[in-house]
C-alpha positions in Angstrom: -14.2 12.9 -43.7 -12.4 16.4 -43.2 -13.0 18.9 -45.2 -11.0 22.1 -45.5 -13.8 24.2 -47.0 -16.5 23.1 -44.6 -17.2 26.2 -42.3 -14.5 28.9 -44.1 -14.4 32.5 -43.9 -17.7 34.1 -44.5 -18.0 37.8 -45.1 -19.6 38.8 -41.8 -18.7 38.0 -38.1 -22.7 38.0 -36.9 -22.7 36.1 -33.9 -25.6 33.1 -34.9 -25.2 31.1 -37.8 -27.5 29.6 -40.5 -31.0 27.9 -38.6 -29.3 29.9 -35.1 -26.4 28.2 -34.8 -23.8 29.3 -32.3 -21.1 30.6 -33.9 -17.2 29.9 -33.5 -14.3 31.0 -35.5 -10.5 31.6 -35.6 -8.9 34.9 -36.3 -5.5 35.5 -37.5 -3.8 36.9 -40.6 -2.7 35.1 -42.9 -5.6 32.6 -41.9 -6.1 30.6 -45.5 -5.0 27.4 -45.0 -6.2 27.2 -41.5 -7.5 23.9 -40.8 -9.4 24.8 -37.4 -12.5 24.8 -39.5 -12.4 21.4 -40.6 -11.0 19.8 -36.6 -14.1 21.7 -34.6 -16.3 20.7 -37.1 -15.5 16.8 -36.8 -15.5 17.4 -33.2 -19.1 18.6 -33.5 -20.1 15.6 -35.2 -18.4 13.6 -32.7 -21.6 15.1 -30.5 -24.1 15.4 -33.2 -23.9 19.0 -32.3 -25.1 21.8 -34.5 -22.7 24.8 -34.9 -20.1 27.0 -37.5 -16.8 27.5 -37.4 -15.5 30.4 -39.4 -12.0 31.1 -40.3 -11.6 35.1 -40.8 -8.9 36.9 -41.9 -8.4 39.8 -39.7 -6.1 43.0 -40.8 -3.8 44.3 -37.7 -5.6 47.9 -37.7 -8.9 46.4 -37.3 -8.5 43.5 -34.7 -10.3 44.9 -31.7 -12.5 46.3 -33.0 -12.9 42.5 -35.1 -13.3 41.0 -31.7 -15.7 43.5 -30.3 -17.6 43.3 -33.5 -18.2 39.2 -33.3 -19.1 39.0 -29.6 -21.7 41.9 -30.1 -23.1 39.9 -32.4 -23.7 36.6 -30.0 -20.5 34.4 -30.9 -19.7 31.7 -28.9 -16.1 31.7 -28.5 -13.2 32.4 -30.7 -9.1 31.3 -31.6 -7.0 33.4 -31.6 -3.7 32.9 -34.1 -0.7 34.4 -34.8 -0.3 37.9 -34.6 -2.5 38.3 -32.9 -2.5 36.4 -29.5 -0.8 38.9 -27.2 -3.4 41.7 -28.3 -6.2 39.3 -27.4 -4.8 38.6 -23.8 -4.9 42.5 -23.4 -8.3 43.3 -24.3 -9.8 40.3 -21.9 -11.0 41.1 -18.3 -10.5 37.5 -17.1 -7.8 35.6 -17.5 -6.7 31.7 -16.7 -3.3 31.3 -14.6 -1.8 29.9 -18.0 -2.8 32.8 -20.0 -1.0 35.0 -17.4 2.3 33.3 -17.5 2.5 33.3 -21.1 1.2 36.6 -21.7 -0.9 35.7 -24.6 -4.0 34.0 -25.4 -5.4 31.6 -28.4 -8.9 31.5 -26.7 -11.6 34.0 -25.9 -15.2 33.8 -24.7 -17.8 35.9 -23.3 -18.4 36.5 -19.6 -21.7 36.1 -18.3 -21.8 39.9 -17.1 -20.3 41.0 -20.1 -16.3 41.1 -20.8 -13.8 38.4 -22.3 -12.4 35.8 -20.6 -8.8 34.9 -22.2 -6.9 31.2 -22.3 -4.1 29.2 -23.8 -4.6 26.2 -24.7 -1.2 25.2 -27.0 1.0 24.5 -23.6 -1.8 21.4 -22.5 -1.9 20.9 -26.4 2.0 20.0 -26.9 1.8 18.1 -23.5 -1.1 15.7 -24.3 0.0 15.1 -27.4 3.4 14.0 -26.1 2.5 12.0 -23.4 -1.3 10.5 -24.8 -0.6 10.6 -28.0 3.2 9.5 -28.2 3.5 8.0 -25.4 6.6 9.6 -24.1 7.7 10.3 -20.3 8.5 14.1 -19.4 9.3 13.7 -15.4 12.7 13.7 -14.6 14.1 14.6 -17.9 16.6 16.9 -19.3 14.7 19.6 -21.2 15.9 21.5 -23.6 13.5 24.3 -25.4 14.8 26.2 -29.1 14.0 29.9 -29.2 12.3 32.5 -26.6 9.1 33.8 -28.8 5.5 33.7 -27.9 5.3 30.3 -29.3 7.7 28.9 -26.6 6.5 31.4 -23.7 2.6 29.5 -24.2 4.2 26.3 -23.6 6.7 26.4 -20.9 4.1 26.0 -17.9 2.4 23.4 -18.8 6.2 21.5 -19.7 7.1 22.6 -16.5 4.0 21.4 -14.7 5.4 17.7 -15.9 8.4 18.2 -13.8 11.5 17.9 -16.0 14.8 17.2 -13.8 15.9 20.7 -15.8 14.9 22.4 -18.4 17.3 25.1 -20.4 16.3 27.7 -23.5 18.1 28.6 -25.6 18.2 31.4 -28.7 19.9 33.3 -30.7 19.6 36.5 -29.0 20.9 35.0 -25.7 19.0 37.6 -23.5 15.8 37.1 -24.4 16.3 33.4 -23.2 17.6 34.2 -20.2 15.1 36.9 -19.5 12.5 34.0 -20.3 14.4 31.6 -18.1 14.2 34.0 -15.0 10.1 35.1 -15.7 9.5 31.5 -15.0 12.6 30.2 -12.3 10.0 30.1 -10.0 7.5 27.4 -11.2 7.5 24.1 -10.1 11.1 24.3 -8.2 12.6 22.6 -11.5 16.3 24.0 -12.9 15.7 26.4 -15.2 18.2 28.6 -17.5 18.5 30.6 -20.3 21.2 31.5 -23.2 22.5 31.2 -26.3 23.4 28.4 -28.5 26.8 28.0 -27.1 25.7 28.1 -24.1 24.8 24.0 -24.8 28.2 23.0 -26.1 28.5 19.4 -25.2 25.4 19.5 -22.7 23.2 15.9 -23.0 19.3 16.2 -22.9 16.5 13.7 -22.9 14.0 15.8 -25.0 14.4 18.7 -27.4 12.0 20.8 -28.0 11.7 22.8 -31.9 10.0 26.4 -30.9 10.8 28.5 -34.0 10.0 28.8 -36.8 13.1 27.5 -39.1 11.8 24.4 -40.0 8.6 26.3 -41.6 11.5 27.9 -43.5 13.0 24.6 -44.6 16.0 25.5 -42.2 17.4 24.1 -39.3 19.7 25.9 -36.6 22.7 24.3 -35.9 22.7 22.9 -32.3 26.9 22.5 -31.9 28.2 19.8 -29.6 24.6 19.1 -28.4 24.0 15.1 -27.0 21.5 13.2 -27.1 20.7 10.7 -24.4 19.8 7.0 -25.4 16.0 7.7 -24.8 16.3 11.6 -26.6 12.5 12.7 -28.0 12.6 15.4 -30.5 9.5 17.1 -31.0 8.5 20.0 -33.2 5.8 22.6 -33.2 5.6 22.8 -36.6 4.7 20.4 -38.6 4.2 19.9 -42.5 3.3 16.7 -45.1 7.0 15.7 -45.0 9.2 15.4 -41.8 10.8 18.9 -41.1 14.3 19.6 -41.0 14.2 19.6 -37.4 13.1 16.0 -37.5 15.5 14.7 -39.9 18.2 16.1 -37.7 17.0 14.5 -34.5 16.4 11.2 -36.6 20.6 11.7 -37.9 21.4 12.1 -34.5 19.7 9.0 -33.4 17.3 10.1 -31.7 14.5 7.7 -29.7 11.8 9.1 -31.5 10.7 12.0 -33.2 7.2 13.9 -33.8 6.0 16.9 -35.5 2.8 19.5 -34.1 0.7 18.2 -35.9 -1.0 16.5 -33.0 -0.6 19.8 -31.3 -2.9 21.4 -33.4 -5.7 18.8 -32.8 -4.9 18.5 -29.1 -5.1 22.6 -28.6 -8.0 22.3 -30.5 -9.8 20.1 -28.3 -9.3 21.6 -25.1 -10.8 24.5 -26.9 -13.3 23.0 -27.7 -14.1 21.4 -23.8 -13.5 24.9 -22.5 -16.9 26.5 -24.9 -18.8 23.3 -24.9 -17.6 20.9 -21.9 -17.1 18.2 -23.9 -13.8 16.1 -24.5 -13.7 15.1 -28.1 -11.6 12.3 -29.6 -8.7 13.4 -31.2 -6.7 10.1 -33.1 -8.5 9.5 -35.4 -8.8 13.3 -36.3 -4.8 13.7 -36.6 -4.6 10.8 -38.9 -7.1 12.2 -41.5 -5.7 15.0 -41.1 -2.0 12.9 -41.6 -3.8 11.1 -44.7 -4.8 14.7 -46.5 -1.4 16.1 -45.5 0.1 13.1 -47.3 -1.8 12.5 -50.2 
């Protein structure tokens, strides 16, 4: 069974755990009810392998120095969470193709000659869980993404790796979706465009994408005039123990189906842990404990 307390913050970032253990954790701020602990540790017991997983709390001032600190030390690898993911693609000296186009990176490890070596794994995260997990098809539909933040940039290659007939942005500050639009017109030769909310007036799409974070607010932006195609998905990136108001929208709009991050999570998770450990762990029946302790 998952449990939340099973590898929490500890006071120090020394790289080995107890008996030598190699030592992973997530830093981010807040970081309390991170559940990262509780998914890589039923991962490792997927393996019978022997390792912690440490959520830290990390303040802004100190976060490099943070990092520096828990490599020195012998860490294994570490997850990198809001705010901090564009300041851990900066400080690495290697960088995957997807860390580069989104500018930011939820994944670090140490090179063999010394340095960081930086990744993103929530783009392949949202994907899988789409298409394995829900089943749904992303070629040759009409995409649409809500909001232009570091959230949305992380995704939008792997989305556009699926091939999408188009797929627009969309935020309230209109410019910085169209200045997202343009940084990645040239992937994949698929239709992309950028604007604000009436920019979408009366448009029809086959998947909707929820990128901000309104629904974490208990909000939901109004989408005016937007249509939904027969086979619509609605998908998003948060997620929480009740559907989100994102969800119950695309459900009143009768949408084909609808799904919250939740899977996400586990799915970035896992690739995370194939990248340290090269190992592909099983991730359904992690999501629905995690669904059962979310909902009891």
């Amino acid at each position: 069974m998952l449990n939340p307390a099973e590898g929490r913050a500890d006071a120090e970032d020394n790289g080995m755990g107890d008996e030598g253990r190699p030592v992973y954790a997530v830093f981010g701020n807040p970081i309390k009810h991170s559940k990262s602990p509780a998914i890589h540790l039923e991962f490792a017991r997927q393996f019978n392998d022997q390792l912690t997983y440490r959520a830290l709390s990390v303040e802004p001032q100190d976060f490099e120095a943070r990092v520096h600190a828990f490599f020195d030390g012998g860490a294994a690898g570490l997850n990198i969470t809001m705010p901090f993911k564009e300041r851990a693609f900066a400080m690495a000296d290697e960088v995957s193709d997807r860390a580069a186009r989104a500018r930011a990176a939820n994944w670090l490890a140490p090179l063999p000659g010394g340095g960081l070596r930086a990744d993103t794994t929530d783009g392949v995260g949202m994907v899988r869980d789409m298409v394995a997990n829900h089943g749904w098809t992303l070629a040759g539909r009409r995409a649409l993404v809500i909001g232009a933040g570091g959230a949305v940039r992380g995704v939008l290659q792997p989305l556009l790796r699926e091939s999408p007939t188009s797929l627009t942005v969309v935020n309230r500050t209109a410019e910085r979706a169209e200045q997202l639009a343009a940084d990645f017109s040239s992937d994949n030769n698929v239709a992309i465009s950028g604007g604000g909310f009436e920019s979408i007036e009366g448009e029809t799409f086959d998947l909707i994408i929820n990128g901000t974070g309104a629904s974490l607010k208990g909000e939901m932006l109004a989408l005016p005039g937007v249509q939904l195609s027969d086979r619509c998905c609605c998908y998003d990136m948060g997620y929480g123990s009740e559907p989100t108001p994102f969800m119950r929208w695309g459900a009143s709009q009768a949408a084909w189906a609808v799904a919250d991050g939740l899977g996400m999570l586990v799915e970035q998770a896992a690739e995370s842990f194939y990248l340290w450990r090269g190992k592909r762990p099983e991730t359904t029946s992690v999501i629905q404990l995690l669904r059962q302790q979310m909902e009891s």
